[in-house]
C-alpha positions in Angstrom: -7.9 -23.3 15.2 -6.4 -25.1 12.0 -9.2 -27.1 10.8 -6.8 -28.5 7.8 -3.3 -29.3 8.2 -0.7 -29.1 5.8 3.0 -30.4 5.8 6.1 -30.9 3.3 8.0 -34.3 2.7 10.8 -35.4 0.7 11.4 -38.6 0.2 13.9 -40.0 1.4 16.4 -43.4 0.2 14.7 -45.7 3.3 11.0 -44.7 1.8 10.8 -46.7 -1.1 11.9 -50.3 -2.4 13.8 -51.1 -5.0 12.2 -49.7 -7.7 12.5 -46.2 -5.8 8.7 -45.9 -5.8 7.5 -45.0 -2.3 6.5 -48.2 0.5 3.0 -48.1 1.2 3.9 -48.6 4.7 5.6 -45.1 4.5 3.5 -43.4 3.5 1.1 -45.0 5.8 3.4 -43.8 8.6 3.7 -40.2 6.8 0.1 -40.1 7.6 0.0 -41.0 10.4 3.0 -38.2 11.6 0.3 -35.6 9.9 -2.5 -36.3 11.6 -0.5 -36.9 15.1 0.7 -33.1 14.1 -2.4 -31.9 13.3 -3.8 -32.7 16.9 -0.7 -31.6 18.2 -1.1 -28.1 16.8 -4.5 -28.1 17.9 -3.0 -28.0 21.3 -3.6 -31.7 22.5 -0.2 -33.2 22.8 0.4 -37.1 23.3 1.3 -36.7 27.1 -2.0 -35.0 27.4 -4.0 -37.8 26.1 -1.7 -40.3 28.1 -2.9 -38.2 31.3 -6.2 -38.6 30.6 -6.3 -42.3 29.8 -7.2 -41.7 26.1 -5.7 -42.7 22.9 -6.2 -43.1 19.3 -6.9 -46.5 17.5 -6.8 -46.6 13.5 -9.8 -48.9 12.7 -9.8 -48.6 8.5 -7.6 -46.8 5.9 -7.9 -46.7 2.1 -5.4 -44.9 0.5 -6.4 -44.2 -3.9 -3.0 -43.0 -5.4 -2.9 -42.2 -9.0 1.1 -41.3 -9.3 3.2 -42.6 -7.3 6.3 -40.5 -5.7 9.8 -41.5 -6.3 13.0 -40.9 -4.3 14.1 -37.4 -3.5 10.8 -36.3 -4.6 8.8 -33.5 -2.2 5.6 -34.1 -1.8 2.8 -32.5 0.3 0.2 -34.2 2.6 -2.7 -32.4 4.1 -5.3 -34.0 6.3 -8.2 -33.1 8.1 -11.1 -34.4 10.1 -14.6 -34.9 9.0 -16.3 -35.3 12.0 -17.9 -37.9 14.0 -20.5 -40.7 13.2 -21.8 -42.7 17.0 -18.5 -44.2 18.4 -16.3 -43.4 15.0 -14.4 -40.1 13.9 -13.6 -39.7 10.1 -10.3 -38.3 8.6 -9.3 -37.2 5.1 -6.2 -37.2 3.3 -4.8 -35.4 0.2 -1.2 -35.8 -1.5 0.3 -33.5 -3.6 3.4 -33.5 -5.5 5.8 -30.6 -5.8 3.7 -28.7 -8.4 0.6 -29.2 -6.9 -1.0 -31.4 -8.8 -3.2 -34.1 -7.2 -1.7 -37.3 -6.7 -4.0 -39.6 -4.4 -6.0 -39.0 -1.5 -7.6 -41.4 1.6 -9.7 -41.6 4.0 -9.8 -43.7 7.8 -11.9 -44.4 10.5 -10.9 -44.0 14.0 -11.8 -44.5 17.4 -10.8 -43.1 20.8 -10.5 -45.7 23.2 -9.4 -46.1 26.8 -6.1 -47.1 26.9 -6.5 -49.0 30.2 -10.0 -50.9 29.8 -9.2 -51.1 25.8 -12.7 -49.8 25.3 -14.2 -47.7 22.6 -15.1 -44.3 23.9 -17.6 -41.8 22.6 -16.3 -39.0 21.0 -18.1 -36.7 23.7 -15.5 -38.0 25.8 -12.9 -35.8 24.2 -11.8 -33.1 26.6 -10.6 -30.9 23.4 -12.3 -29.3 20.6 -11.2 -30.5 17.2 -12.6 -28.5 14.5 -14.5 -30.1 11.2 -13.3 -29.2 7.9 -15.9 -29.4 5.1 -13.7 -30.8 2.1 -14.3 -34.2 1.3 -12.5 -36.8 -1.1 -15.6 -39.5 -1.0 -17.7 -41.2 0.7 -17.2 -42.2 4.3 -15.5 -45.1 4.5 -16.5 -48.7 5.4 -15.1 -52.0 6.4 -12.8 -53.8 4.2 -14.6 -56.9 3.8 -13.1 -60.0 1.6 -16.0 -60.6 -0.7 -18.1 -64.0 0.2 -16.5 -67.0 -1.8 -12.8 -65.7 -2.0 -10.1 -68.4 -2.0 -7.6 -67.5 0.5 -4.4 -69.9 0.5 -1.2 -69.5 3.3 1.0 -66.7 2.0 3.6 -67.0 4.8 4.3 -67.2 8.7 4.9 -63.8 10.6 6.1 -63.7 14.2 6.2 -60.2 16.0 9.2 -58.8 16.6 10.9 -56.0 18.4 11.1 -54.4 14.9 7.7 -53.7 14.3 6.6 -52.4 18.1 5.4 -49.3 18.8 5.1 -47.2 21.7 1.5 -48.8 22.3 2.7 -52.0 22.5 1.6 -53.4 19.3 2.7 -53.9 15.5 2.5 -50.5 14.3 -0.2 -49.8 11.9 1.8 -49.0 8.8 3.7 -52.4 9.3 0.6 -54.0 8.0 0.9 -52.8 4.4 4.8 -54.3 4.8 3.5 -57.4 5.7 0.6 -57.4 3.0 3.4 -56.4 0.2 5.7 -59.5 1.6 2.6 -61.8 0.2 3.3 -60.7 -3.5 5.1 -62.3 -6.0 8.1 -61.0 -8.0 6.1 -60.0 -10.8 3.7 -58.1 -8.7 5.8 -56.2 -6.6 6.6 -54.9 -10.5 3.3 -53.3 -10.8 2.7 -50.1 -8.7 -1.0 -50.4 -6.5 -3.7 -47.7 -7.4 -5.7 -48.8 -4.6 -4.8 -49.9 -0.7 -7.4 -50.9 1.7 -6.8 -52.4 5.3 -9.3 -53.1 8.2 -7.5 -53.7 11.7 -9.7 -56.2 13.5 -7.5 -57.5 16.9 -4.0 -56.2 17.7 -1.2 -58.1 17.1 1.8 -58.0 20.5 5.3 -59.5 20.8 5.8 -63.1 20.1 2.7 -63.5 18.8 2.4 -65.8 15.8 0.1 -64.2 12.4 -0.6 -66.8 9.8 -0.8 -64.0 6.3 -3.2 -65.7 3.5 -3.5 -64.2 0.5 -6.3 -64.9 -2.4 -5.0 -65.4 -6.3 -6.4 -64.5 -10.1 -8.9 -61.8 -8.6 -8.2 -59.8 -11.9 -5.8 -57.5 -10.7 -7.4 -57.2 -7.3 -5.7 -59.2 -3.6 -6.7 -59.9 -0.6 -5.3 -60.5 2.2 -5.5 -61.9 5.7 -4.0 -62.1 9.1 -5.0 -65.0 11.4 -3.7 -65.9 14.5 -3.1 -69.9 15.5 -6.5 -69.7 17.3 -8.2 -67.9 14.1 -8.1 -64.8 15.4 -8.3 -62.2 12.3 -5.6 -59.2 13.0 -6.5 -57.7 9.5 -8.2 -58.0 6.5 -7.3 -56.0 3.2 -7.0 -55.4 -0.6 -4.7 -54.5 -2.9 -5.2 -53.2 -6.6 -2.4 -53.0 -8.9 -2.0 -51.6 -11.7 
């Protein structure tokens, strides 16, 4: 079994913004691709899980990148998983660039949930082994909690759209960091992020209406919030810029 899976990316023009530095929300879905692979070559395909009323739910991410890649660079992402903690299964990430120096790493939580009843199931649930790989880049990782006595004021209005669906129904996760980069100002989308941190609280469907508030003169640190009309919370999350 491959406990640590490895794969190859170049970047390509509709990766990055207009400085050519890589989206977030790319390489948010580059991770997700490797770890979708990565139970794929395990021998549990999507169909499979489908069949047996499973799927996977991304619960918290924090991605730590120290160089960011440009266009038409090749980069390498491996990822593996760490195990399980009660409901929760842990998975690490590592990015390299084309000589193989470290670039970033990051680590999620995740759940397996019944895709009918939208419940949490418990890992023993999973009809498949999935082997543990010992390597670590930190700490498990928590919650992203806004810190008590954070000012958050109305960023902008966000309705879901056909654009940002996926096959589950819902905004796809790595549209999140998209929505958290639309809340920055000029001269912050300047500045490359060291640091991205997202906690998905509630789904967010088609149509519905997400409120995005975003805090101001945390250093160099922002957060960020989604809230539906009712004050549901779809995310929360941070960003730290350089």
């Amino acid at each position: 079994m491959t406990a640590k899976w490895t794969e190859t990316i170049t970047i390509q023009s509709d990766d990055v913004d207009f400085q050519s530095v890589i989206r977030f929300s790319s390489l948010l879905s580059f991770m997700q691709r490797a770890a979708d692979s990565h139970i794929e070559a395990l021998g549990v395909s999507r169909e499979q899980l489908v069949e047996h009323g499973m799927g996977w739910m991304l619960i918290t991410l924090e991605v730590e990148m120290n160089d960011l890649p440009y266009y038409s660079d090749t980069i390498e992402i491996s990822t593996w998983s760490r195990g399980t903690k009660g409901a929760l299964w842990y998975r690490d990430y590592r990015f390299k660039n084309h000589v193989g120096e470290d670039i970033g790493t990051a680590r999620s939580v995740w759940a397996l949930v019944d895709i009918q009843k939208r419940k949490i199931m418990r890992p023993s649930a999973f009809p498949y082994d999935v082997p543990v790989h010992t390597e670590s880049v930190g700490e498990l990782l928590d919650k992203t909690v806004i810190p008590d006595g954070i000012l958050l004021e109305d960023a902008y209005s966000y309705t879901v759209r056909y654009s940002g669906i996926d096959s589950n129904g819902h905004l796809n996760n790595a549209r999140y960091a998209d929505l958290c980069w639309d809340a920055l100002t000029t001269e912050e989308l300047a500045k490359n992020a060291v640091d991205f941190k997202i906690t998905y609280l509630h789904e967010a469907r088609m149509n519905e209406e997400m409120l995005v508030k975003r805090s101001y003169g945390e250093n160099n640190t922002i957060y960020l919030q989604g809230l539906s009309a009712e004050g549901t919370k779809f995310f929360e999350a941070a960003i730290v810029l350089k």
